[in-house]
Residue frames relative to the residue before (quaternion, step in Angstrom):
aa qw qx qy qz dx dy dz
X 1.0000 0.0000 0.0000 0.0000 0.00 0.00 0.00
X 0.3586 -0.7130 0.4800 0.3641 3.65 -0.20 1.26
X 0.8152 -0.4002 0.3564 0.2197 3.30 -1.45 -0.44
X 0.6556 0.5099 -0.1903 0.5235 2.82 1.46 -1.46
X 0.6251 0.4917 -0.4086 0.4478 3.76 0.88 -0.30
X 0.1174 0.6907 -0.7134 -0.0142 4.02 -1.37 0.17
X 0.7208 -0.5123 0.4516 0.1184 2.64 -2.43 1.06
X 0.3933 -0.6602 0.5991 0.2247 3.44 -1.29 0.60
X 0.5223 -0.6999 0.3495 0.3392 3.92 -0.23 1.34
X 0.6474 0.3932 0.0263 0.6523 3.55 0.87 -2.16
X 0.7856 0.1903 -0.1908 0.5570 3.71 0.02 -1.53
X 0.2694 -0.7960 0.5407 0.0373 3.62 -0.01 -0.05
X 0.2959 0.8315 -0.3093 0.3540 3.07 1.58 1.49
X 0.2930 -0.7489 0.4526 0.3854 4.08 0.42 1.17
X 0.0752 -0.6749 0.7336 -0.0264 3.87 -1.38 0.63
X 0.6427 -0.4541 0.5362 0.3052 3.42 -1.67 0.36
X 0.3325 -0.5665 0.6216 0.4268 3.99 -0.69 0.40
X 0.5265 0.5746 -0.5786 0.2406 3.57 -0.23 0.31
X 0.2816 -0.8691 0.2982 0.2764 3.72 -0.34 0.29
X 0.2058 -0.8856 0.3939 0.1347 3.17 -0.51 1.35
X 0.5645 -0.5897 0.4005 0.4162 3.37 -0.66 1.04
X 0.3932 -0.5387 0.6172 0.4176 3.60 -1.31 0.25
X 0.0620 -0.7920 0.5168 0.3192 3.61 -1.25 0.23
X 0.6138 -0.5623 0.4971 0.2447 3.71 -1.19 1.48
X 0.1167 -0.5407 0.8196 0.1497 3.33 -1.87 0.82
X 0.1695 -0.7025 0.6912 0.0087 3.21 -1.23 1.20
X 0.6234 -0.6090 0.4565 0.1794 3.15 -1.58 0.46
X 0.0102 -0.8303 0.5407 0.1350 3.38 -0.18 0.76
X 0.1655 0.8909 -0.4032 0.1276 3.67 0.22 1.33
X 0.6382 0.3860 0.0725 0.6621 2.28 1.70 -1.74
X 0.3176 -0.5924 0.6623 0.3310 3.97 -1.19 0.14
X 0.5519 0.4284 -0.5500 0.4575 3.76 0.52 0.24
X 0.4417 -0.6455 0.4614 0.4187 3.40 -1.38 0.90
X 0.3667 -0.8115 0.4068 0.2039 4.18 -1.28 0.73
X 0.5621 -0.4303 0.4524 0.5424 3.47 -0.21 -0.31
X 0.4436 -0.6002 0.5856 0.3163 3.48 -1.73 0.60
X 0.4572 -0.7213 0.5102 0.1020 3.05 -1.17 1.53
X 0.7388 0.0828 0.0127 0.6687 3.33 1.10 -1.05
X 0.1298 -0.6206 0.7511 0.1838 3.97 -1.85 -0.28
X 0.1593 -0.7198 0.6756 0.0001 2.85 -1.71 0.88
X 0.5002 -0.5677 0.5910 0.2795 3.54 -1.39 0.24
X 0.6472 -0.4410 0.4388 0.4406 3.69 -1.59 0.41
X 0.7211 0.5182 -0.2811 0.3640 3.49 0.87 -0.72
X 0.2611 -0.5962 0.5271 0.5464 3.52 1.23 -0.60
X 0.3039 0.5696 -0.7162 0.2649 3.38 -0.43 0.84
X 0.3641 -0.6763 0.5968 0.2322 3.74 -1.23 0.70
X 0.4135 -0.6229 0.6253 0.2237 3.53 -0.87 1.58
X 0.2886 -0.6918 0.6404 0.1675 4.28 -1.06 0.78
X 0.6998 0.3912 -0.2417 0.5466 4.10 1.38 -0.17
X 0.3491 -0.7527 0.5048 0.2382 2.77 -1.54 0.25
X 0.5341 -0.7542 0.1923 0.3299 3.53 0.13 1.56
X 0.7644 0.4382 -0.0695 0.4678 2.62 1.14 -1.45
X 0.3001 0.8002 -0.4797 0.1987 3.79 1.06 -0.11
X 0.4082 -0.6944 0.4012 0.4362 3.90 -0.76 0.53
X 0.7093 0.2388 -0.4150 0.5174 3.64 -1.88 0.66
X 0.3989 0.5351 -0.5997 0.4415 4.17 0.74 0.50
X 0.8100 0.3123 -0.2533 0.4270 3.35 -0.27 -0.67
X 0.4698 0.4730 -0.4816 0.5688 4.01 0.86 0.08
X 0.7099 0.5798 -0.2257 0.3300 3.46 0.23 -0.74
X 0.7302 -0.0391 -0.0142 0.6819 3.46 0.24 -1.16
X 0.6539 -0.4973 0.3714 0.4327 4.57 0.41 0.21
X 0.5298 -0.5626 0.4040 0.4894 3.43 -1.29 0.35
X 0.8205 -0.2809 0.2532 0.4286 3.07 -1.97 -0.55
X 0.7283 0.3604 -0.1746 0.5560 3.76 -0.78 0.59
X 0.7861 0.2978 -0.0258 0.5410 3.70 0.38 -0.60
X 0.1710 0.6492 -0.5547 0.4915 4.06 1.21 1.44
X 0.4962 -0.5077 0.6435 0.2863 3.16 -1.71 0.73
X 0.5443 -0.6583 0.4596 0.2432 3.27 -1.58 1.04
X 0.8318 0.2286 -0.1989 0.4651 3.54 1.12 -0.39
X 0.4976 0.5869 -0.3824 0.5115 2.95 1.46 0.45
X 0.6137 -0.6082 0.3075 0.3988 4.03 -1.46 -0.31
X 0.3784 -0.6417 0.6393 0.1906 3.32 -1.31 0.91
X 0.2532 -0.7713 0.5559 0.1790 3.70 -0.65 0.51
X 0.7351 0.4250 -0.3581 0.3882 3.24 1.22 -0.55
X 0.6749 0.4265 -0.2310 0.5561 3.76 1.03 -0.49
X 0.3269 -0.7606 0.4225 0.3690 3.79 1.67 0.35
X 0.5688 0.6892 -0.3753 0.2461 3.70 0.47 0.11
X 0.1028 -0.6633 0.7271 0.1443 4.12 -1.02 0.31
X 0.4854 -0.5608 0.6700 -0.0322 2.56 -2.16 0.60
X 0.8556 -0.3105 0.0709 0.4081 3.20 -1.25 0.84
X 0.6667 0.4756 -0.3229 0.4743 3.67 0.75 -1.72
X 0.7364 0.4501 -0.3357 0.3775 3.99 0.01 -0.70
X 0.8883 -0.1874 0.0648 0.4143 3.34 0.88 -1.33
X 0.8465 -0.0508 -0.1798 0.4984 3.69 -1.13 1.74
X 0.3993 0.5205 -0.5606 0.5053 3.27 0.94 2.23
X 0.7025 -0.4286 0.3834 0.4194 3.24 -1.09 1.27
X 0.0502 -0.6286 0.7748 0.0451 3.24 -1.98 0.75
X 0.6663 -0.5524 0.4080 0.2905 3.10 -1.77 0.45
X 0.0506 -0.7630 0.6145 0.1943 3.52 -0.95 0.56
X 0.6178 -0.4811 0.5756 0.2355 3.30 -1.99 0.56
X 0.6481 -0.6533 0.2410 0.3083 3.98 -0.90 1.39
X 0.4444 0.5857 -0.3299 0.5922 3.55 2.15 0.01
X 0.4741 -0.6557 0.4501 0.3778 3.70 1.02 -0.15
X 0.2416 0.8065 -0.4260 0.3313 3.75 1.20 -0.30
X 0.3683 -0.7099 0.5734 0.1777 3.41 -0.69 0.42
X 0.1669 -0.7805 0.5759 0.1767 3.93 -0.57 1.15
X 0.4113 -0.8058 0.4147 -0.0975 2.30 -1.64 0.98
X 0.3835 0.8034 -0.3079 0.3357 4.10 0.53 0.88
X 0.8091 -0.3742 0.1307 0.4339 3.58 -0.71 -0.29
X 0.5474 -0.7510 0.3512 0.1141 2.95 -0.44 1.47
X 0.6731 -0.5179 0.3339 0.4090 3.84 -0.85 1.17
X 0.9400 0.0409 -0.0969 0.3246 3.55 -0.74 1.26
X 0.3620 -0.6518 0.4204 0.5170 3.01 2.28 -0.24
X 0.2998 0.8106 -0.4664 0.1884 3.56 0.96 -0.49
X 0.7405 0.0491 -0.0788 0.6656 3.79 0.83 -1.07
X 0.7172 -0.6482 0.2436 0.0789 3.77 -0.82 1.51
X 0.6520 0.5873 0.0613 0.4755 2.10 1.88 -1.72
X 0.2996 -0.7663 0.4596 0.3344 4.15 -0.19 0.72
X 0.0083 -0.7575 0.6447 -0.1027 3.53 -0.74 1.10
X 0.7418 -0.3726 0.3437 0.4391 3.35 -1.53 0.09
X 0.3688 -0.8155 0.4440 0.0424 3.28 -0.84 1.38
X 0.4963 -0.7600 0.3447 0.2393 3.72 -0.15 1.10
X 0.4198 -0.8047 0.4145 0.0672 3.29 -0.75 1.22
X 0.3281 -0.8035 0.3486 0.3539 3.48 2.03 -0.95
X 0.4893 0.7228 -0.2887 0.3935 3.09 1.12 0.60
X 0.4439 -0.7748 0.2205 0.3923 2.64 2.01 0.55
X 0.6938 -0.1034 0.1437 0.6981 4.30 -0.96 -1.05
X 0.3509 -0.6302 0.6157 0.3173 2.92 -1.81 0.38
X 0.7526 -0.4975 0.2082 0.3779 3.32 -1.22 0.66
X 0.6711 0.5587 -0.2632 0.4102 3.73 1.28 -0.20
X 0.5146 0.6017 -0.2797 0.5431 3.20 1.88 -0.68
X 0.6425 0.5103 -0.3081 0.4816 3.17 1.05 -1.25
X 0.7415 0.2675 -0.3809 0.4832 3.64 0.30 -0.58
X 0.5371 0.6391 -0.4817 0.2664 3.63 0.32 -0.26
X 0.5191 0.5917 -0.2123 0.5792 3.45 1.70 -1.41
X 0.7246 0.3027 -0.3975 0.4747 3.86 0.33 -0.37
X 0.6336 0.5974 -0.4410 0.2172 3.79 0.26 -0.91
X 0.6083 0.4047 -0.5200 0.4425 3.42 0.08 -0.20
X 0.6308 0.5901 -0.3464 0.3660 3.78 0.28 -1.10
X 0.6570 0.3966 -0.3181 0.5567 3.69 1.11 -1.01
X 0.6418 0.5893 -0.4035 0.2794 3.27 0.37 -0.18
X 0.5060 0.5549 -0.1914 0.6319 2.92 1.66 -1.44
X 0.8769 0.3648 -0.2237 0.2187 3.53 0.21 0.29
X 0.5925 -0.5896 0.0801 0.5431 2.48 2.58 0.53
X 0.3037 0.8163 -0.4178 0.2586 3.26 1.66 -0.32
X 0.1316 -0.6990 0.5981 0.3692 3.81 -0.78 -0.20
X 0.7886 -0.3907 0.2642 0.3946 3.17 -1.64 0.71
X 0.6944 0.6218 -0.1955 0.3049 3.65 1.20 -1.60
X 0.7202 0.4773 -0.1824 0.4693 3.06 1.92 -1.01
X 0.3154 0.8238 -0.3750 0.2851 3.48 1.72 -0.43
X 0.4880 -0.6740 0.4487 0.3260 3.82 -0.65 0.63
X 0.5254 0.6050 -0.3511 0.4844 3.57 1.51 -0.60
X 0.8210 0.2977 -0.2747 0.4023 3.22 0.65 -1.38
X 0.6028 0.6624 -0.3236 0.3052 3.51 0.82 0.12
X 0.5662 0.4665 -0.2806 0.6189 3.18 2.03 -0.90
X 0.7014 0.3722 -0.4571 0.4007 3.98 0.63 -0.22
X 0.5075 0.5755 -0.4697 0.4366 3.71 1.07 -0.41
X 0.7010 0.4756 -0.2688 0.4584 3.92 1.13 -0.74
X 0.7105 0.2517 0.0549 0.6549 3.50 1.40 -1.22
X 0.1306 -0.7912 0.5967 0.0279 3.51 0.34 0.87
X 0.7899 0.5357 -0.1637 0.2494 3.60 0.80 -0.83
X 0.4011 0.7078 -0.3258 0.4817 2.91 2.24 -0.39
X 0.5237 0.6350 -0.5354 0.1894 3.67 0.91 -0.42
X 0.7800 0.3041 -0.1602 0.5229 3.12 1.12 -0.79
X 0.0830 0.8877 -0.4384 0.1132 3.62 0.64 0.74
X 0.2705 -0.6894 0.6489 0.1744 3.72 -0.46 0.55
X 0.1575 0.6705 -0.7212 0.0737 3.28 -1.57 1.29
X 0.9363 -0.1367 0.1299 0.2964 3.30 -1.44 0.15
X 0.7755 -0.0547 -0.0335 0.6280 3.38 0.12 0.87
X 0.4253 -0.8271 0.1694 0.3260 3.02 1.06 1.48
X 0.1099 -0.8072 0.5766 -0.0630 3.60 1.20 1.68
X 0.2062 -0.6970 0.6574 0.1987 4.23 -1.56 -0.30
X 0.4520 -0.5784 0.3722 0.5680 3.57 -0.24 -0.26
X 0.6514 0.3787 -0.5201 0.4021 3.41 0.61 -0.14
X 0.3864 0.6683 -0.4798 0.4168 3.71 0.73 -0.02
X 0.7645 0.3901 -0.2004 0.4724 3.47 0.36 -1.67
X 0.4921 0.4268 -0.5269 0.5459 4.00 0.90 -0.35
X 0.7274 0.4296 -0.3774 0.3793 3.89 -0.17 -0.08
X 0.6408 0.6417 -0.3204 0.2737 3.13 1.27 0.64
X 0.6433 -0.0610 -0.0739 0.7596 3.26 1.66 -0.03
X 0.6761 -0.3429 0.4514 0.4707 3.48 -1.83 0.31
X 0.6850 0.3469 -0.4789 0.4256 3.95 -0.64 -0.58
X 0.8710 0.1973 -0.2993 0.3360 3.77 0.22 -0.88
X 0.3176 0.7305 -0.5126 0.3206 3.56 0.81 0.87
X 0.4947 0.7420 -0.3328 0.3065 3.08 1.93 -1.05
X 0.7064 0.4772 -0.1613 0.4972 3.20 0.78 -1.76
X 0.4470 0.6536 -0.5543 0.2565 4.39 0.52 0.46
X 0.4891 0.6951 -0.3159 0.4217 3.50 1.06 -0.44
X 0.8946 0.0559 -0.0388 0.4416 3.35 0.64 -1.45
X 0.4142 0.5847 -0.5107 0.4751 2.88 0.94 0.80
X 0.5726 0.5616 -0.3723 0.4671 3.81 1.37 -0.50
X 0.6578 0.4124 -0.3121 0.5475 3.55 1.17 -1.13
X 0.5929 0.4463 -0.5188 0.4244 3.58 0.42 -0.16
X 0.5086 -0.6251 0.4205 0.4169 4.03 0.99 -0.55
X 0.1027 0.7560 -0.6129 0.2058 3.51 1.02 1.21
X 0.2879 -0.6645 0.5418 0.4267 4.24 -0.79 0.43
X 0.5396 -0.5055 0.5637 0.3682 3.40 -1.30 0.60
X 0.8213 0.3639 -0.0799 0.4321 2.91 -0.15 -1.79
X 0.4710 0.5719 -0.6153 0.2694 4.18 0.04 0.86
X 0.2568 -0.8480 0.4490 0.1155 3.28 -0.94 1.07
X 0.5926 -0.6763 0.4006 0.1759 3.63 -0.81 0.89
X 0.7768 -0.3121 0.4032 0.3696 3.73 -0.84 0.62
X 0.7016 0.3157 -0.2072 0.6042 3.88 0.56 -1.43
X 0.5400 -0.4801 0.4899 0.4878 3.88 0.26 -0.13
X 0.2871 0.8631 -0.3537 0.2181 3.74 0.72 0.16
X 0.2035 -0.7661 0.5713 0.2129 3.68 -0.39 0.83
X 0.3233 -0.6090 0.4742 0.5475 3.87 -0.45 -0.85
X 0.6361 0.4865 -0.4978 0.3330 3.29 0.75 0.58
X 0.4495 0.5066 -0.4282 0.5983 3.60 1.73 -0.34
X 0.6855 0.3549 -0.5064 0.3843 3.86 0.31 -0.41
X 0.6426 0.4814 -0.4313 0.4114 3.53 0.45 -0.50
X 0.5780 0.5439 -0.4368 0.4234 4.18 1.09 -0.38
X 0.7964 0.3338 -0.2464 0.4400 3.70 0.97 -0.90
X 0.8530 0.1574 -0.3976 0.2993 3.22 0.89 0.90
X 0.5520 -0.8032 -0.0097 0.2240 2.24 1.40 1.91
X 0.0802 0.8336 -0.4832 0.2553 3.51 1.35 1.53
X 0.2066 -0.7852 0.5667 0.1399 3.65 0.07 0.85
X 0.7420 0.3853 -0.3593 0.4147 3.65 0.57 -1.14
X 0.7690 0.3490 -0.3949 0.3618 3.75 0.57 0.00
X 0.5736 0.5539 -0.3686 0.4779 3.31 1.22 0.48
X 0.4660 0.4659 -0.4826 0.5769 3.39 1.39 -0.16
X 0.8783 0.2358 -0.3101 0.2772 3.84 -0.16 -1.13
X 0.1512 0.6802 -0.5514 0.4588 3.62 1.67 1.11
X 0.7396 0.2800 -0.1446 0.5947 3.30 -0.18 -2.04
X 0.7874 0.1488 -0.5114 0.3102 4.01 -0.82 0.38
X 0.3857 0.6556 -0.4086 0.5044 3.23 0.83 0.48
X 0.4040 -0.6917 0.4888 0.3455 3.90 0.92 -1.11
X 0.4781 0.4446 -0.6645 0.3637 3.68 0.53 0.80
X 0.4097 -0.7494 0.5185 0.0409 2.53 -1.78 1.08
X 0.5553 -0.5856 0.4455 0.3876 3.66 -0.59 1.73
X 0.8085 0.3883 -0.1850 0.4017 4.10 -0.05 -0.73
X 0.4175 0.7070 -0.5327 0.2049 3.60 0.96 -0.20
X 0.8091 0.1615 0.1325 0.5493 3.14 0.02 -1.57
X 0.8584 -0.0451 0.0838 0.5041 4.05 0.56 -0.43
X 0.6865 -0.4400 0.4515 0.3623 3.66 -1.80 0.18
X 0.1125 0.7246 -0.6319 -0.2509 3.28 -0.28 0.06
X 0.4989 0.5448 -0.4588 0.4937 3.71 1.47 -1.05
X 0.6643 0.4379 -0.3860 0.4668 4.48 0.19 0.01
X 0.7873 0.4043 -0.2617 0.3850 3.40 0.84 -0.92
X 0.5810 0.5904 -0.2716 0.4901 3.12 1.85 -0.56
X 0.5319 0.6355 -0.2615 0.4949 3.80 1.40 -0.79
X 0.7792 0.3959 -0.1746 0.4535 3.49 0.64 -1.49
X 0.7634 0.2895 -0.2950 0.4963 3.72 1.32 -0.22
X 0.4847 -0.6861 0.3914 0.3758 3.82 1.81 0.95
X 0.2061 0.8371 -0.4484 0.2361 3.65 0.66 1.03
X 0.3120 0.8422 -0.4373 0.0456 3.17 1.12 0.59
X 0.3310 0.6269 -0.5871 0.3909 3.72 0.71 1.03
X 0.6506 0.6771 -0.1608 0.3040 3.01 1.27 -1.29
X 0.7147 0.5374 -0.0583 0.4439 2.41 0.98 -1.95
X 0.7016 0.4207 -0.2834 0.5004 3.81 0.78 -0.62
X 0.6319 0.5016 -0.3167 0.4987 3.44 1.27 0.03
X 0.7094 0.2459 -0.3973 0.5277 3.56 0.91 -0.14
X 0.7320 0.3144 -0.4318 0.4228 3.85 0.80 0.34
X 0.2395 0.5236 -0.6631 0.4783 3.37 0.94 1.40
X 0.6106 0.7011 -0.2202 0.2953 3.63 0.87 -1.40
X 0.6755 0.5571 -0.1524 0.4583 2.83 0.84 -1.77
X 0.7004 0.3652 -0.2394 0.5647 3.70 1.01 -1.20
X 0.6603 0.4785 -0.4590 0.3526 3.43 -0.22 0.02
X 0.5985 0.3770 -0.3471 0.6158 3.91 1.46 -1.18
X 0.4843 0.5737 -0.5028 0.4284 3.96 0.50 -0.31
X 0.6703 0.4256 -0.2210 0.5664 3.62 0.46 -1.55
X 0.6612 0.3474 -0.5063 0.4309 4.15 -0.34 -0.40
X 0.4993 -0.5397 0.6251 0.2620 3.19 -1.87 0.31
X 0.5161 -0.4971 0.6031 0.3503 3.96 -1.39 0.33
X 0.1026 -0.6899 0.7165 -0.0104 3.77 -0.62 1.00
X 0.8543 0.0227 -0.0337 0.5183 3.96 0.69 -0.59
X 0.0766 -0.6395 0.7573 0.1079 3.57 -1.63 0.34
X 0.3876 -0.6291 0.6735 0.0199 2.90 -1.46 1.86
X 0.1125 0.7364 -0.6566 -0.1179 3.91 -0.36 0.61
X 0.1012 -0.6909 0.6995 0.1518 3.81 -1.22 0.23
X 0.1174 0.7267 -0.6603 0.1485 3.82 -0.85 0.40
X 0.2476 -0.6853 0.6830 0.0497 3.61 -1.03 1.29
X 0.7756 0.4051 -0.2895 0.3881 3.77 0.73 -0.67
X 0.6844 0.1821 -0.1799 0.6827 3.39 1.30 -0.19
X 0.0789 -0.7508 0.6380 0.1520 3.76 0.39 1.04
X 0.6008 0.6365 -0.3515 0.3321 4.02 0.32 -0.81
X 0.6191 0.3287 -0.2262 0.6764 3.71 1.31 0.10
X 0.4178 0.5474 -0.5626 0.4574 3.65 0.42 0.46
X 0.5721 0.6468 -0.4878 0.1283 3.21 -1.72 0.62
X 0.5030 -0.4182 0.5894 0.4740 3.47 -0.82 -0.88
X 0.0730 -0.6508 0.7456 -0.1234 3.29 -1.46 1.25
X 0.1790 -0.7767 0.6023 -0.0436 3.51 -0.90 1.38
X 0.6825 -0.5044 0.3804 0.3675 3.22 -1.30 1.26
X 0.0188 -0.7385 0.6683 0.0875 4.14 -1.24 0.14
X 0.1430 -0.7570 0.5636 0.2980 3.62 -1.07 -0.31
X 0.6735 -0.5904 0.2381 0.3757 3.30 -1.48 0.83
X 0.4726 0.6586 -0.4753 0.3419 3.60 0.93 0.13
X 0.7548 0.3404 -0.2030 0.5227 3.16 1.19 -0.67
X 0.1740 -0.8250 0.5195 0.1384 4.11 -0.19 1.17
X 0.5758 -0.6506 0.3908 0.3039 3.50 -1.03 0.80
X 0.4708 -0.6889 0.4408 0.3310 3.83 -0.51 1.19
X 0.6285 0.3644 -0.4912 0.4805 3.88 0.72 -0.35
X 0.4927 0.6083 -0.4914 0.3817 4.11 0.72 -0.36
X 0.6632 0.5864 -0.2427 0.3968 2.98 0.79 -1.91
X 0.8565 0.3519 -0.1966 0.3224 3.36 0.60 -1.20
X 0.5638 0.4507 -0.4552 0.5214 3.76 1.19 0.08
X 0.6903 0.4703 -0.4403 0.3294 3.76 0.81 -0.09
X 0.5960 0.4287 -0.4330 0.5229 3.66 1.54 -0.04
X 0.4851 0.6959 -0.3621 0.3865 3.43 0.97 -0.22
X 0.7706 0.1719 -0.0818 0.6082 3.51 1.31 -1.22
X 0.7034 -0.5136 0.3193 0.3735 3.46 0.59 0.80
X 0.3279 0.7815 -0.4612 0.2627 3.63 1.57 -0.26
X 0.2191 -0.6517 0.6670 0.2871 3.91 -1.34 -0.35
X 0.3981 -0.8147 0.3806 0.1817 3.03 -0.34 1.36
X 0.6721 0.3950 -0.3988 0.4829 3.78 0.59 -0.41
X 0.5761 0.3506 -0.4962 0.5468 3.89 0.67 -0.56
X 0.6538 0.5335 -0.4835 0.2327 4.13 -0.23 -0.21
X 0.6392 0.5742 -0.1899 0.4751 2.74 1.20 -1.35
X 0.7324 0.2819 -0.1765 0.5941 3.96 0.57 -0.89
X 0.4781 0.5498 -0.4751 0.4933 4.00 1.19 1.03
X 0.8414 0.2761 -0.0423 0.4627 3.19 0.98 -1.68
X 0.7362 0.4443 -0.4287 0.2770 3.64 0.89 -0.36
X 0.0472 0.7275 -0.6790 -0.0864 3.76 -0.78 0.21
X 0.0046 -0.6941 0.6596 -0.2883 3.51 -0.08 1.50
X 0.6431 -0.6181 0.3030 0.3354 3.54 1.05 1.22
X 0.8763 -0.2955 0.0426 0.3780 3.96 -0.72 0.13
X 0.6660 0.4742 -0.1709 0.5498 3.00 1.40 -1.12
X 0.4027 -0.7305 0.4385 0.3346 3.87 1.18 -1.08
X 0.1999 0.8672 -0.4448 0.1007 3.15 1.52 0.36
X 0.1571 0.8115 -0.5629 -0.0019 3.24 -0.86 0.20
X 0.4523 -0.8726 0.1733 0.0625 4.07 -0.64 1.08
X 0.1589 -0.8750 0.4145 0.1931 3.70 0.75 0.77
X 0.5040 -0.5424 0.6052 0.2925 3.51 -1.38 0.24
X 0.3567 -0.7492 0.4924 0.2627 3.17 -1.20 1.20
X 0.9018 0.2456 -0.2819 0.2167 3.28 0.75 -0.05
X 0.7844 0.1671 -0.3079 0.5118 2.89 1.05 1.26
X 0.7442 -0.4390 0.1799 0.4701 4.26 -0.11 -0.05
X 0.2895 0.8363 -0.3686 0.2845 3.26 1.69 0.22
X 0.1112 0.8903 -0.4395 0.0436 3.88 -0.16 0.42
X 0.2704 -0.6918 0.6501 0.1605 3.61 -1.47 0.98
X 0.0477 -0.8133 0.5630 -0.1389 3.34 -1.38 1.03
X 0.0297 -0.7906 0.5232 0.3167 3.94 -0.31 0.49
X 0.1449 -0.6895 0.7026 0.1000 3.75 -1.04 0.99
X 0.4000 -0.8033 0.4312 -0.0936 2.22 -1.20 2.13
X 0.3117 0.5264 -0.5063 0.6078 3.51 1.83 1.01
X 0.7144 0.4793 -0.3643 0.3567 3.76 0.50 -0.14
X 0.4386 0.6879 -0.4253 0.3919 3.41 1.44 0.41
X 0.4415 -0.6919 0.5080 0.2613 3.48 -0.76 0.56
């Protein structure tokens, strides 16, 4: 990743090292001129700071005059040291751990090494572009450095970023979320900021790698909001892509229930979908037990929704059911 490019801190969006002014939405109430109400990025992304707030500019320098790998408040963006630049490891190879480039995130994370992108970021930033140029996927600098380094898929960098982290960092490297999953990237690793790479892909509002997140199988709720993180940075590519999402798992029936339980291990398991034609043998059996008729009970109490579904344990007669005397 040449120099001239840097990292969006929160959004995690590449930019020219030139600084770009934030532009202000001002208020047009008044014919006096108002304070900026809001800031945006070149991208419409919504800036979540206020650039210009006091002890900002002691901190990371004025406008024009920011550390190159460090954060620019005014152009919302970091550099290498904050986010998906080599960190130091410990002579076990171990990744070290401590205060984080500029203090910038609070939190102790992998500690920057200065070596600027790591070598996976760097190819991630080129793949789309080779593509666009006819390259094949096989010849792609990305895919060549995992065919050499299979293990980099999941690499830890700077602000504990993943590669699938760093596809959520501008529009060109969203391209490359797809295969990095088939290479066996984890959806679901989470970043220094509490970050999934699908929340990173909500706050800088990258629609095409959040779509091939969610068909892939990360889940919008694992680990964080993206529908909150996407809202608070006005992501409305985003945002219409996970509530396409939303409707479609709305629209699927429940085919299984995963239960886990340490205090009642004996209800753990897998529970598969059933239909009401078929009545659960432990139902079956407390209604001959109590003198009950079993087909008029069964079409009294189940309401397993139109069909009557209701869900057995695969391994053994154990069963999940909604009785509809248990409505309030």
């Amino acid at each position: 990743m040449a120099s001239s490019w840097r990292l969006c801190p929160r959004t995690l969006l590449l930019f020219t090292s030139a600084v770009h002014a934030a532009s202000p939405v001002r208020a047009s109430t008044s014919c006096r001129a108002a304070m900026p109400s809001s800031y945006y990025r070149k991208d419409g992304v919504k800036i979540t700071h206020d650039p210009y707030a006091p002890g900002m500019a002691a901190k990371y320098g004025a406008p024009g005059k920011t550390d190159a790998d460090g954060f620019d408040p005014y152009a919302d963006s970091v550099g290498a040291g904050i986010y998906s630049g080599t960190v130091q490891r410990a002579a076990d190879g171990s990744v070290v751990i401590g205060r984080q480039y500029q203090g910038h995130n609070p939190r102790p994370g992998p500690v920057y090494s200065g070596g600027g992108y790591t070598p996976i970021s760097e190819a991630i930033s080129r793949f789309h572009a080779e593509m666009r140029s006819g390259a094949a996927e096989t010849d792609t600098t990305l895919a060549k450095l995992l065919d050499a380094h299979p293990d980099l898929v999941n690499d830890v960098a700077t602000g504990g970023a993943s590669p699938l982290h760093t596809c959520g960092m501008s529009r060109s490297n969203q391209h490359a979320t797809a295969f990095l999953i088939a290479r066996g990237a984890d959806l679901a690793a989470m970043d220094t900021y509490g970050y999934t790479p699908l929340d990173r892909m909500a706050s800088n509002n990258l629609a095409v790698g959040a779509a091939a997140l969610l068909a892939f199988g990360a889940e919008p709720d694992a680990h964080g909001p993206p529908f909150d993180v996407a809202m608070d940075a006005e992501a409305k590519d985003v945002l219409a892509v996970l509530e396409k999402y939303e409707e479609r798992v709305t629209d699927k029936p429940v085919t299984k229930i995963v239960v886990y339980s340490e205090v009642e291990p004996a209800v753990a398991g897998t529970y598969t979908r059933r239909p009401a034609s078929e009545i659960p043998e432990g139902f079956r059996d407390v209604c001959v037990d109590n003198g009950w008729d079993v087909d008029a009970t069964w079409r009294k109490l189940n309401g397993g929704g139109e069909d009557g579904a209701w869900f057995k344990k695969d391994a053994d007669t154990s069963y999940i059911y909604f009785n509809k005397s248990d409505q309030n």
